[in-house]
C-alpha positions in Angstrom: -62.4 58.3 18.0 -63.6 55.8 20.7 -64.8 52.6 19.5 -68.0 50.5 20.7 -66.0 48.6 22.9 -64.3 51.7 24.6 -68.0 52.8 25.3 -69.1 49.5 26.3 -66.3 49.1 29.1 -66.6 52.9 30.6 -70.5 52.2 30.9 -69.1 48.7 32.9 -67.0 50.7 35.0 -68.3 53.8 35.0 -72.0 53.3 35.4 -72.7 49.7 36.0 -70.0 48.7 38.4 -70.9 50.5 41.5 -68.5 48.2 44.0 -66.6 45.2 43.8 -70.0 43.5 44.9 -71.4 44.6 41.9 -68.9 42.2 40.4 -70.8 39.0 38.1 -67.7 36.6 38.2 -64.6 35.7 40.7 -62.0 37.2 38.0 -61.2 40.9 39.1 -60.1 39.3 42.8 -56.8 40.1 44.6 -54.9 37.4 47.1 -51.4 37.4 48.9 -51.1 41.0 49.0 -47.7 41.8 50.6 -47.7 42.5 54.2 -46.4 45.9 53.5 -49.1 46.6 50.6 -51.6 45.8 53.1 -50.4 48.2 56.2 -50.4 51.1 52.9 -54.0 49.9 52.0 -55.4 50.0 55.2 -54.5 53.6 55.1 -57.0 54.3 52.1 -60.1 56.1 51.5 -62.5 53.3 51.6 -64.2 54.8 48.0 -60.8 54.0 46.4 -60.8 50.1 47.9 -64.7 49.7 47.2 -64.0 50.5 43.3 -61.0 48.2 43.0 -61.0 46.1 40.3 -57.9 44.5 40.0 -56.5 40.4 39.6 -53.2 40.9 40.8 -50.2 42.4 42.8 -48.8 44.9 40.3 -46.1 46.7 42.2 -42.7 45.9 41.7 -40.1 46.4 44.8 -37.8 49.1 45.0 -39.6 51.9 43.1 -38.9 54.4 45.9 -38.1 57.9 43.7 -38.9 56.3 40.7 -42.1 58.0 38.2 -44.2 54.6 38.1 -47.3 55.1 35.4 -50.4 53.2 36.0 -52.4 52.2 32.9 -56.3 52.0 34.0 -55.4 53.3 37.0 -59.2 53.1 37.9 -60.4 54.6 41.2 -56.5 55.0 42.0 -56.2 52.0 44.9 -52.5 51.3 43.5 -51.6 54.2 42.3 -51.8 55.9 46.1 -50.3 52.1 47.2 -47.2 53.5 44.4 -47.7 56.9 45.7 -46.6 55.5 49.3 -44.0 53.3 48.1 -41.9 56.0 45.2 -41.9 58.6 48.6 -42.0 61.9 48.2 -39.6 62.3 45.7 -41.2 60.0 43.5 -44.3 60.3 40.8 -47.3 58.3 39.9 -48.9 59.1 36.9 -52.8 57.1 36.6 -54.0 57.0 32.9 -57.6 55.7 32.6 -60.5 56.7 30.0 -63.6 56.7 32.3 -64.3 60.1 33.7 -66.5 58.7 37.1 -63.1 56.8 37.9 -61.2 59.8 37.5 -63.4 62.0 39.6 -63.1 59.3 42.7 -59.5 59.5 42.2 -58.7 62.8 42.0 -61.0 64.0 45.1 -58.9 61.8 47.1 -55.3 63.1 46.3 -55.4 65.6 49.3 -56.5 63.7 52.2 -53.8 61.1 50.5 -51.0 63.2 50.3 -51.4 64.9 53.9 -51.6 61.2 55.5 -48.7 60.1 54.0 -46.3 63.1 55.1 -46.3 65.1 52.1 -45.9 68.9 51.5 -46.9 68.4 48.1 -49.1 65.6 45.8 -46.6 63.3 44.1 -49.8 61.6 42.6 -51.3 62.9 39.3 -54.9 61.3 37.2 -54.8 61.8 33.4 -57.5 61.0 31.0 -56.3 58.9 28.1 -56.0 55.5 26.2 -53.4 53.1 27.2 -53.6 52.4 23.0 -52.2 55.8 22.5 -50.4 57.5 26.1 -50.0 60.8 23.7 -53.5 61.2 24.5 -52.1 61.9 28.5 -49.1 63.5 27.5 -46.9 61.0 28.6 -43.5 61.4 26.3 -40.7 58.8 25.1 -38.1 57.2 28.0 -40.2 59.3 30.6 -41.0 56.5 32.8 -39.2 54.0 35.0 -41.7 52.1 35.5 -45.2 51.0 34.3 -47.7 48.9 36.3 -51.4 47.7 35.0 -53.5 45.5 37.1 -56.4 43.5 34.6 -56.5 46.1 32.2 -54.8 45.3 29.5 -57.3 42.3 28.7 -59.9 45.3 28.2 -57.9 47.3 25.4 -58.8 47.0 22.0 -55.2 47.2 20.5 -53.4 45.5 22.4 -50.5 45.9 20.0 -50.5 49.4 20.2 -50.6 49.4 24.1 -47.8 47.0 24.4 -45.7 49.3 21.8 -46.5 52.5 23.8 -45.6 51.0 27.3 -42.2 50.5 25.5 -42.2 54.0 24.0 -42.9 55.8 27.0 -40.5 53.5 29.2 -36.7 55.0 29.7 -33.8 53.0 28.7 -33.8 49.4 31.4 -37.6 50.8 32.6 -40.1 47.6 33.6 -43.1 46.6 33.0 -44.7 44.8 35.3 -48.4 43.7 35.1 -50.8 41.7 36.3 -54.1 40.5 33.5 -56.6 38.0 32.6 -54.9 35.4 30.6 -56.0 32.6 28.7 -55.4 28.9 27.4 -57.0 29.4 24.5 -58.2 32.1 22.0 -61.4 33.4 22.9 -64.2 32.2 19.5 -65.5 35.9 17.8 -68.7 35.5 19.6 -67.7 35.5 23.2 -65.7 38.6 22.3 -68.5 40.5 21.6 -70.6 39.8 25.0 -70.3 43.4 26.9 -70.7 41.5 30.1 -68.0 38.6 29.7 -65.7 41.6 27.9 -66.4 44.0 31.6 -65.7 40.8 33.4 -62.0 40.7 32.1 -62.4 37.4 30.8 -63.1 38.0 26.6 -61.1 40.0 26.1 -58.4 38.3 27.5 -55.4 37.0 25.8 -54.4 33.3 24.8 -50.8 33.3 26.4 -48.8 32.0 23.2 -50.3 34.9 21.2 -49.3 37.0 24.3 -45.7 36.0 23.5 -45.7 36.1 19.9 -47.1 39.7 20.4 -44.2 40.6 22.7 -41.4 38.6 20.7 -43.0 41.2 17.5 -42.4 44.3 19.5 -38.8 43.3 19.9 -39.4 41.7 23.5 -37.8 38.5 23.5 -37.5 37.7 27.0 -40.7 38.4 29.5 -40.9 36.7 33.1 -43.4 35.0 35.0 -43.4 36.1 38.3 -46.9 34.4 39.7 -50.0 32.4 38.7 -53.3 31.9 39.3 -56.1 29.6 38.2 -59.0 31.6 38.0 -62.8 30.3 38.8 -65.8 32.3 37.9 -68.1 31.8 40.6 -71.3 32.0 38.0 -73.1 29.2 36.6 -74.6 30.9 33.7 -70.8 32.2 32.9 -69.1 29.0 33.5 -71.9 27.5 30.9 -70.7 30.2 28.0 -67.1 30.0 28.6 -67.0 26.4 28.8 -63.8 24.7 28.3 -61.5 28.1 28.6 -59.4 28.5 31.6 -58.4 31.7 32.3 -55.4 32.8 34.4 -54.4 35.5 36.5 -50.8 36.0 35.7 -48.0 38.4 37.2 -45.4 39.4 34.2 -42.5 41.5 34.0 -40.4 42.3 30.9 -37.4 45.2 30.8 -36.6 47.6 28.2 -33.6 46.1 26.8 -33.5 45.6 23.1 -30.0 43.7 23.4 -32.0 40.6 24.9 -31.9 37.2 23.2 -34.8 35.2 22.5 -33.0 32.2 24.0 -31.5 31.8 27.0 -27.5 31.8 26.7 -24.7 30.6 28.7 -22.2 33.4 29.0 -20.5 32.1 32.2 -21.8 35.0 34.4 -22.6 34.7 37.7 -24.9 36.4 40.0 -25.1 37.4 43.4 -28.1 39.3 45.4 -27.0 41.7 48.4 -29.8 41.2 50.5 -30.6 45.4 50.0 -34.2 45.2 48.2 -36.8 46.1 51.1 -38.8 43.7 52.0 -36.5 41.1 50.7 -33.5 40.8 53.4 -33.2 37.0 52.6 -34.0 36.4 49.1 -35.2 38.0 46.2 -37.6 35.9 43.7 -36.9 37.7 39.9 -39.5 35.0 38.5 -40.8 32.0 39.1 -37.9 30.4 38.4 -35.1 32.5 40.1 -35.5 33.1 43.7 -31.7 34.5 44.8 -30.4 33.9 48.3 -28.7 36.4 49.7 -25.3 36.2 49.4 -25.2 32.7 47.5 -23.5 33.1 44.3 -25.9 31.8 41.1 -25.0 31.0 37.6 -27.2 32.5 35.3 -28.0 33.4 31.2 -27.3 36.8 29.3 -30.7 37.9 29.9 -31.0 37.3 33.7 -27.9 38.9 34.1 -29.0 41.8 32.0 -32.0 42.4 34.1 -30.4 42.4 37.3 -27.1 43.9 36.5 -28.5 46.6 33.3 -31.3 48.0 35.7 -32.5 49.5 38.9 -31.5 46.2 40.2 -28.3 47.0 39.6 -27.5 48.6 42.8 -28.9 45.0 44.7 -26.9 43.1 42.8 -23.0 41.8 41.7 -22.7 40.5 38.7 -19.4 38.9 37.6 -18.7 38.2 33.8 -19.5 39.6 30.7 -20.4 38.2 27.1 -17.6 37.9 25.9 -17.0 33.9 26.3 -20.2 31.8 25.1 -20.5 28.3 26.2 -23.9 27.6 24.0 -27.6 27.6 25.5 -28.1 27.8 29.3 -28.7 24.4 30.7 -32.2 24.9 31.5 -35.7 24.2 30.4 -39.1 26.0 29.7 -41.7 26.7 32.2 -44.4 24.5 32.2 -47.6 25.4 29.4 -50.7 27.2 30.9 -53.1 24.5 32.0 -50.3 22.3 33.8 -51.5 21.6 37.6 -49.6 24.2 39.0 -51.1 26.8 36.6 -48.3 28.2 35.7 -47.7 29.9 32.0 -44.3 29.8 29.8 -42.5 32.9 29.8 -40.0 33.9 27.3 -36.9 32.4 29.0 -36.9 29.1 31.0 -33.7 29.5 32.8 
């Protein structure tokens, strides 16, 4: 059964929201879109641009024949970006709950799929809740990949969304979002303003309870991967919010239960190949890690895990195992939301 909040956002997006000018607040903005993301999206249906909502750059590299599943997949501006990127050999499932998104997105998968080359859709638009992904048929270790872009902050479990993204993600799958984050926990009675909650800004998380949630779940290590102070852009907003700062943030996290909640000095050593496209020089796994290509880099367990234990894999050499511990990895913690740069901890600070 829906709750009031359910209804309340699909009237936001469905009814009230006609455009992104429709928009009451700067929050549900996008900057430094990849070059290559923007040649894809000028290649769009404008409908499908005009009723983007997102905060972010949710698209991982190298998802080219992977099934990627975007939750709120909305009007379906990057699921056809993911739809381009996988190829034709590839899948994008979109989950959302509001039926006038739907219906923009699903008229659209023809003229998408003959301007990209294809004999046949690769693109699919299910009604369901990201709380409960049974809802759209989506089974266990079906997906390598699941994106979101500022929906997240709208679900009213988040608990149960975060556990289903790691049900439904195979063995080393990522997650990689971008939401409305923020330095604070929102008081009761923000929570329940239907505009502030459409806005993506009440509902939004306070980023240590973000990571307690995760570490819960069994996800000890998350990373960082980009940051943005938000501004509002409304007086009368600004007024109710006051104090909060809210963040766009960029996350990824992998499924890989073996993780450490720590980062660990194992002696392993990393190298990136220079074969991610896009990336011939370097490859940036966080905001901490940006590997040259072809320069040798000392890293923790985890980091070595998620290069070496996933699709990186192929990108990468990693020498070493666990075998030899030499205690915690010399390193230390990204700086707190509401530093100058804006920037959030993640779960490891190497």
């Amino acid at each position: 059964m829906e709750t009031l909040t359910q209804q309340q956002v699909q009237e936001y997006y469905g009814r009230q929201l006609r455009t992104q000018d429709d928009l009451q607040t700067n929050a549900c903005c996008t900057d430094d879109i990849p070059l290559e993301h923007r040649q894809i999206l000028a290649q769009l249906e404008p409908e499908v641009l005009e009723k983007y909502y997102g905060c972010g750059v949710a698209v991982p590299p190298a998802v080219e024949g992977c099934t990627v599943l975007d939750l709120g997949s909305g009007s379906g501006r990057d699921a056809y970006l993911l739809s381009k990127l996988v190829g034709e050999q590839g899948h994008v499932i979109g989950v959302d709950m509001t039926e006038e998104q739907l219906a923009v997105a699903r008229r659209h998968v023809q003229a998408h799929t003959e301007r990209f080359g294809y004999q046949q859709p690769n693109v699919e638009f299910r009604h369901g809740y990201i709380e409960d992904l049974r809802t759209a048929n989506i089974p266990d270790n079906s997906v390598d990949v699941v994106v979101s872009n500022c929906v997240i902050n709208l679900s009213t479990d988040k608990e149960a969304t975060y556990r289903e993204i790691f049900r439904v993600l195979k063995p080393g799958g990522e997650l990689h979002i971008s939401d409305v984050f923020a330095d604070r926990r929102i008081p009761e009675v923000l929570r329940q303003d239907p505009v502030l909650y459409g806005e993506c800004l009440s509902g939004a998380m306070y980023t240590e309870d973000f990571r307690r949630l995760l570490h819960h779940i069994g996800i000890r290590d998350y990373r960082l991967t980009a940051s943005r102070l938000l501004t509002i852009g409304n007086p009368e907003i600004e007024q109710k919010v006051g104090n909060i700062k809210f963040y766009s943030l960029t996350v990824r996290a992998f499924k890989l239960p073996h993780l450490e909640d720590r980062c660990e000095d194992h002696g392993q050593v990393a190298t990136y190949l220079g074969t991610l496209p896009g990336h011939p020089h370097a490859f940036s796994l966080d905001d901490h890690h940006r590997f040259e290509t072809g320069r040798p880099m000392l890293v923790c367990g985890n980091t070595a895990a998620m290069v070496g234990e996933t699709r990186y894999a192929t990108h990468f050499r990693v020498i070493g195992d666990q075998s030899q511990h030499f205690g915690l990895f010399d390193c230390g913690p990204s700086p707190a939301v509401g530093a100058d740069d804006a920037s959030a901890a993640g779960g490891c600070g190497c």
